[in-house]
N, C-alpha and C positions, 0 to 999 in steps of 0.2 A: 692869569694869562688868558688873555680872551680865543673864544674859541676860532678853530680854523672855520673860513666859507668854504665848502667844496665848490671846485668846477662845474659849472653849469653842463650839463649834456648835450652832446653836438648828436644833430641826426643829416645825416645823406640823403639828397633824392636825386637819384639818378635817373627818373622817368618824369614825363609830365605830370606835376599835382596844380590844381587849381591855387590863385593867390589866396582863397580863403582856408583853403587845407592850408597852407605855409605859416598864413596867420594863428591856426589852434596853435600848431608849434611854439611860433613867435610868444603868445599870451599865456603857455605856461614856463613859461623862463628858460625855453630850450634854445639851443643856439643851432639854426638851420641854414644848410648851404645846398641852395639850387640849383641841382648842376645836371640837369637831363641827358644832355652830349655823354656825360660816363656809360650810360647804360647800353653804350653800342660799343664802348670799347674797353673791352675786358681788361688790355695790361693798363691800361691808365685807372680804370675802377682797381686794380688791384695795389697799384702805388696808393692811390689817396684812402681805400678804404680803414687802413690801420688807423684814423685820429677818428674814428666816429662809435660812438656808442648802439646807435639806430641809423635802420638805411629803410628807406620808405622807394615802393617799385613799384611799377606795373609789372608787364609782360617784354619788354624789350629787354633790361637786364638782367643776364644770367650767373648765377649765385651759383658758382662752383666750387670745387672743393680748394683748389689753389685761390680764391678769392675770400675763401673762410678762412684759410691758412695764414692770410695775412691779414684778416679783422683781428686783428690782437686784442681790443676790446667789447668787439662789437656784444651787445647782448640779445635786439632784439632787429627782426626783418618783418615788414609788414606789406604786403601785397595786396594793393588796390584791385578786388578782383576775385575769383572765387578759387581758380587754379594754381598751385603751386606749382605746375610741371618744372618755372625755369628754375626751380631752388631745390637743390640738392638736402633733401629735408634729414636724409639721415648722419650727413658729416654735418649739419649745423648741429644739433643734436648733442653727439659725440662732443661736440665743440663748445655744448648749455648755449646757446641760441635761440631765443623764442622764435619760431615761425606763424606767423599770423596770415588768415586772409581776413576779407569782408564778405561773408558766404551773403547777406541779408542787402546786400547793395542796389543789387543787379539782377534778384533776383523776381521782380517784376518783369521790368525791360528782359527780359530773355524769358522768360515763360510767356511773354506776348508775340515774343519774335518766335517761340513753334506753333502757338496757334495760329496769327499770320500765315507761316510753310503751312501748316495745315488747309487753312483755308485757300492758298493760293496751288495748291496738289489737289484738291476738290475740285476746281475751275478750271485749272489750266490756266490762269492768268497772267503769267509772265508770256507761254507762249501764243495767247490771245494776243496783247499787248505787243508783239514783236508784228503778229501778222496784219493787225491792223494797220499801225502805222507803218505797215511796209504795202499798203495800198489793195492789201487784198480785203475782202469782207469773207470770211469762211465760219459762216453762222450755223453750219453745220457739223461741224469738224470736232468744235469743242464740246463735247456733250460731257459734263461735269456730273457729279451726285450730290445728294442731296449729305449734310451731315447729321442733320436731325434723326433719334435713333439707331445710329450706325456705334459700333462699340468701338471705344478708344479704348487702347491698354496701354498704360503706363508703368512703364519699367524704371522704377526707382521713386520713392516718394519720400523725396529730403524738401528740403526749401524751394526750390524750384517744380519740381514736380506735384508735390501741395498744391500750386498755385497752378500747374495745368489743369489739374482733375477739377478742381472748382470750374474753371472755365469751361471744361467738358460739360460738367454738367448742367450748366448755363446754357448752355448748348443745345440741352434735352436729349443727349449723349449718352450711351450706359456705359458706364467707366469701370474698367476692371485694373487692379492694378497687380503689379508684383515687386516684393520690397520683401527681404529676408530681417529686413529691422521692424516692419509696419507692424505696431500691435494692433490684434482684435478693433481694439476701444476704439485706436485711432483711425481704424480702418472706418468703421459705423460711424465718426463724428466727422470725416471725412464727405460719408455717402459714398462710396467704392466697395467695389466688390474685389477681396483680397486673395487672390487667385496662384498657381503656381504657375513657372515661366511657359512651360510645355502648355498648361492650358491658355494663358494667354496669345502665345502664339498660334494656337489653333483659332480662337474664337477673336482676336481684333481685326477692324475693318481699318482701322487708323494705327500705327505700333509708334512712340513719341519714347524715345532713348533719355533718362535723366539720372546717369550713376556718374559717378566719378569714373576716369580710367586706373583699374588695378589688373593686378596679375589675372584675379577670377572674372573682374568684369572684360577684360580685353577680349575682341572680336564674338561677346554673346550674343549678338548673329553673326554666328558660323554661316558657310554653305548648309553644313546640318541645320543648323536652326531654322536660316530660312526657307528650305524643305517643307519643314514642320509650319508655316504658315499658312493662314491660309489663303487660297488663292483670290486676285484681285487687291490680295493687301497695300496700303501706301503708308511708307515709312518717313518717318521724321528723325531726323538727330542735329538736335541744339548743341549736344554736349558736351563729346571729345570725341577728336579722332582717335580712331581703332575699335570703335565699340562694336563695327559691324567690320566685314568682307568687303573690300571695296570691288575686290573682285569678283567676290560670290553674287555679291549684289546685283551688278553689271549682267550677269548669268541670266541673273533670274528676272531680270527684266527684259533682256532680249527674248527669254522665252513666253514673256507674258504673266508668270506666275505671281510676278511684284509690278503689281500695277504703275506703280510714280514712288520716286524716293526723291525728299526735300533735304540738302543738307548743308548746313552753315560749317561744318567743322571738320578737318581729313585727315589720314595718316597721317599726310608730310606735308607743312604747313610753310609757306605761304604755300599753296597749293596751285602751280603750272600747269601738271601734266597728272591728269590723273585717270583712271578708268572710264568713271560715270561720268566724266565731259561729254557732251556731244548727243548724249540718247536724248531724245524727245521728248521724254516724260521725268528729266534727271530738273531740279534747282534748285540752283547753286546762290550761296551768299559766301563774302569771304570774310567768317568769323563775325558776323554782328552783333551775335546775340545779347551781348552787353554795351552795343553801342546806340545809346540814347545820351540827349545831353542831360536828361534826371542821374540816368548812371552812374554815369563817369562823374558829377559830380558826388552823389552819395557816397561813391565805396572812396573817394579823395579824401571827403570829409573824415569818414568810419576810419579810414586806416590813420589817419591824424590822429584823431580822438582816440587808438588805439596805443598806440605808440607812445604819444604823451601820457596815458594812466600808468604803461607800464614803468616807463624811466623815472616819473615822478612820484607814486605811490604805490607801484609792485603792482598794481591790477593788471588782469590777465583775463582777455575777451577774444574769444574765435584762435585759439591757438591750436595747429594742428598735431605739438607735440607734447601738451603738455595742459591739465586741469584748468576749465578758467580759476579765476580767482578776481570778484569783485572788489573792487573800491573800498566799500562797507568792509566788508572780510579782513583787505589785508592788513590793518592795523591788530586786529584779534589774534588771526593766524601767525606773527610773526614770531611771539613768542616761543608759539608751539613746535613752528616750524624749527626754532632752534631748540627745544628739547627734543624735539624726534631727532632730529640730524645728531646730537650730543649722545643720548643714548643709544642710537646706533653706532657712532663714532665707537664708544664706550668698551661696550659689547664685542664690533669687529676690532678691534686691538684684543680684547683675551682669547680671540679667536685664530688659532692656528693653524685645522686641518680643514676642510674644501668646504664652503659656507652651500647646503643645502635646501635651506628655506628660510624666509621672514615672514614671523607671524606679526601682524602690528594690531593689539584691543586698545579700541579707546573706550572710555566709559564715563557716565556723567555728561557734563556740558560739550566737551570736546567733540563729542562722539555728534552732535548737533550739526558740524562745521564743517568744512570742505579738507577731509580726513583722505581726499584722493592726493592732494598738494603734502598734508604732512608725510604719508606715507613714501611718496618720493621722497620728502627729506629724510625720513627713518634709512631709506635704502643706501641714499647718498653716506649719510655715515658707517654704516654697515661696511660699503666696498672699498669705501678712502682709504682703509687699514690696507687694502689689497692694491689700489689703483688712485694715485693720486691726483689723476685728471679726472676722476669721476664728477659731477655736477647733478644735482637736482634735477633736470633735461634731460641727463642722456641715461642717469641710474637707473629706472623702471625698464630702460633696452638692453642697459648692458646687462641687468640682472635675466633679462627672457634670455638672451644671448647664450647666457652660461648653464641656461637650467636651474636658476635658483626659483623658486615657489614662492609667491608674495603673496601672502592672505592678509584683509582688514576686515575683521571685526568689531562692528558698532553694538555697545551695550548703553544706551540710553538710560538716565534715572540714577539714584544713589547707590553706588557699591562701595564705596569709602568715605573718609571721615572728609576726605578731601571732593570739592567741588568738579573737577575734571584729572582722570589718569592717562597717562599712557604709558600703556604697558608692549615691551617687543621682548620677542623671544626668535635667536639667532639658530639655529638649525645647523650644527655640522658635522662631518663624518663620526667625529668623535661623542661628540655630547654636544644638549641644547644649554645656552646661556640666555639668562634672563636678566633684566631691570626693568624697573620703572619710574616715573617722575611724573611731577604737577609744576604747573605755574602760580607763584605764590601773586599776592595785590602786588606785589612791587612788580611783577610783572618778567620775574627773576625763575629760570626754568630751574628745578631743582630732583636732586637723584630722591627718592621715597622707600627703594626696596630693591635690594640684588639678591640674586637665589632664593628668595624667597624670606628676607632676613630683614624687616625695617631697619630703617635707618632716615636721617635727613643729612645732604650733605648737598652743599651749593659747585658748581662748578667751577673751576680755575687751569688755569694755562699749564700746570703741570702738577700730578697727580700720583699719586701711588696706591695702587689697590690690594689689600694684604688680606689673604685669605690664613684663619689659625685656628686653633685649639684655644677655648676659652678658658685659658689659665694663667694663675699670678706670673708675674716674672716679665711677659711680653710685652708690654706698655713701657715700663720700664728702658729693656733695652732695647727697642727699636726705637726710643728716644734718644738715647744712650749715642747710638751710631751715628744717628741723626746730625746732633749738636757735634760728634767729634770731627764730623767730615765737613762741617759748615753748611752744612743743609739746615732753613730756616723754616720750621712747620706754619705754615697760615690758620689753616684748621683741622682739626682732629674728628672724625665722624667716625664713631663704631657702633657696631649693632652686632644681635648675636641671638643663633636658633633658641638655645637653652642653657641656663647657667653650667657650666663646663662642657656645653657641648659647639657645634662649629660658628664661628665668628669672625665679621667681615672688619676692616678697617679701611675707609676712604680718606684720605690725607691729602690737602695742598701743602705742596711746597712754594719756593718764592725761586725754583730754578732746576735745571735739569740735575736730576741726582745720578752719581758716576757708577758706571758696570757695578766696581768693584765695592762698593758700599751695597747695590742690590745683593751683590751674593753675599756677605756678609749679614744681610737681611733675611734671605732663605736661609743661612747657615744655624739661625735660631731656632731651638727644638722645637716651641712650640708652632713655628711659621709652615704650613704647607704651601702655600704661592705667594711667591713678589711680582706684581708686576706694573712697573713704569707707561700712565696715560698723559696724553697730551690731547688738549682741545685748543 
């Protein structure tokens, strides 16, 4: 019977992409529908979103959680762009939805557009530019500073902020920076002096805003902070609105104390009506920082190219919910990813009372490999037993959610006979349960050791795991039961601590085996647990 073609994968654009983004799509066999008009009207994006696998956006379509609700297949969302604010990132999540941006696109064009604000708060240039061509010559008015040796601090040094401090120092600029991520190393291969917030707000002559907006980064200039400025200071923010006090700000420039604030980006966007309209030393862009035509075309490109590796090979680039996973990788990882997933599966079905922690060691080769991706899948099986909407995506949140403890352990180099393990150990109120498994050359994940008792036993669709007493008799008649109830055994796996001491039996069947034949299974003296698995 020849085999079935799967359906080719449909992906959405509901915002502007370039025709040569629509073409990546086109040229890896995806089937793409243009449809930019969706991304300003939410109930019609939420009718047509159900037939698409991937939806590619900018910043106009807003990815809610009634818009998830009705992606019934959707898997992956890729945002042209470096901001997710309009995607609701934790119901996609919940829902295993890749969320993607293209942090590396745009992020020239907007580390050029704050030294630009920079240099244009140094001069006064926008309001030079107005008074000229408004016929006045006021050669005296604008007296500017100089930038050479004046200290920048920059707050946040991710990809964009990188590339300001270079340019600082190009500048012949002393650059201080403050980044709770920035190491030592990176700070010295930078050239930045790697400072705390409070000091850098004391000592910058220029403050250039490059975090993301979160809970802790939201309005880090306070009124407080900018206090602690020091005075003459001129602010920049490319970033996000709310980083700063629109109002504090305002404050502190009518008193003089913040000498020019440049800002591309505001609480409330499109931005009308806003505090620092109007003050003399305030300017304003609305949102450019990523608008270059290199931009806009790069991150079209990056989120094409991203979208496509994932629908068609699993790879997984700039995902803000989840491990990458390259190209390369995910033909390696797949297998593993289904023995993690399987013995966790495994493990959370003997598991009963409130799962506590998951430990995951890998060792050997494995432990080599992008062991943050299996780890989600070790978890995803673990909670299925509990939550059947659990996903790969959303299990590493649901598991913080509940207080479960995820530990991964890499042991590199030979600890068994076999070339890579992984081993999990389930954590719960009652007692820890353990397994372990390898992937053989056939590429077939397989069980190697439960409680600490080898064994070799392949996986299959329904399962019986028999914990006993290593004595004559039980082989016998749990075959016995087996054959009289028409249960047909596939394979028989037993293993066992010490000749008459405790001993495992793993068993496929070829069908769900009935209540009433399990208790008849425990009913056997030497049998201490029956219990019924399904993968």
């Amino acid at each position: 019977m020849p085999a079935q073609t799967l359906p080719p994968k449909r992906v959405l654009v509901s915002d502007a992409l370039s025709e040569a983004a629509i073409r990546i799509f086109r040229d890896r066999g995806i089937e793409i529908d243009f449809r930019p008009e969706l991304g300003k009207d939410r109930d019609a994006l939420i009718r047509e979103i159900g037939a698409y696998d991937g939806l590619a956006i900018r910043s106009a379509t807003k990815v809610t959680p009634k818009v998830l609700e009705a992606a019934t297949r959707l898997k992956v969302i890729g945002r042209a762009g470096i901001g997710v604010d309009n995607v609701d990132v934790p119901a996609a999540t919940a829902k295993g939805v890749i969320v993607m941006n293209t942090p590396h696109g745009n992020a020239i064009t907007t580390a050029e557009h704050a030294i630009a604000m920079m240099f244009a708060l140094a001069r006064q240039i926008p309001q030079a530019d107005a008074s000229t061509q408004g016929g006045k010559w006021e050669k005296n008015r604008f007296l500017g500073i100089e930038l050479t040796a004046k200290t920048l601090g920059v707050v946040g040094c991710g990809n964009i902020g990188d590339i300001v401090a270079e340019r600082g120092i190009g500048l012949k600029m002393k650059v201080i920076a403050y980044d709770p991520f920035l190491s030592a190393e990176r700070a010295v291969a930078l050239g930045v002096e790697k400072v705390e917030l409070d000091e850098l707000l004391a000592r910058a002559d220029v403050i250039t805003l490059h975090v993301p907006l979160t809970d802790k980064t939201r309005n880090i200039l306070s009124a407080e902070a900018l206090a602690r400025t020091k005075p003459g200071v001129r602010i920049v923010n490319c970033a996000r609105g709310g980083l700063l006090d629109e109002v504090a700000l305002r404050a502190a420039l009518d008193s003089g104390h913040v000498a020019g604030a440049a800002l591309d980006v505001f609480a409330v966007e499109p931005a009308q009506d806003n505090p620092l309209f109007g003050h003399p030393n305030v300017i304003c862009t609305p949102h450019l920082g990523a608008s270059t035509a290199e931009a806009q075309e790069n991150v079209a490109l990056q989120v094409a190219e991203q979208i496509s590796a994932y629908l068609v090979d699993g790879a997984i680039a700039n995902a803000v919910n989840f491990p990458a996973i390259s190209a390369d990788e995910a033909p390696r990882l797949r297998p593993f990813v289904e023995l993690a997933e399987k013995l966790g599966s495994f493990l959370g079905q003997l598991t009963e009372a409130p799962v506590t922690g998951i430990r995951v060691i890998y060792e050997g080769a494995v432990a080599e490999m992008n062991t943050r991706a299996l780890t989600a899948a070790a978890v995803t099986g673990v909670l299925r037993a509990f939550r059947s909407d659990v996903n790969m995506i959303s299990a590493p949140a649901l598991a913080h959610e509940h207080g479960i403890v995820v530990d991964e352990v890499r042991r590199g180099g030979a600890h068994s006979n076999f070339e890579s393990v992984v081993r999990i150990t389930v954590d719960a109120q009652d007692m820890p349960r353990d397994a372990a498994g390898t992937v053989f050359q056939d590429g077939k994940p397989r069980v190697i050791e439960i409680r600490g008792i080898a064994m070799d036993a392949a996986f299959a669709p329904h399962m019986l795991f028999v914990r006993n007493h290593d004595k004559p008799g039980f082989i016998g008649r749990f075959g016995s039961l087996l054959g009289e109830a028409g249960v047909n055994v596939a394979t028989f796996n037993l293993g066992r601590e010490r000749e008459g001491g405790d001993a495992i039996a793993f068993v496929a069947v070829d069908g769900r085996v009935p209540d009433e034949v399990l208790a008849q299974i425990t009913a056997i003296p030497q049998v201490k647990r029956v219990r019924a698995v399904r993968f």
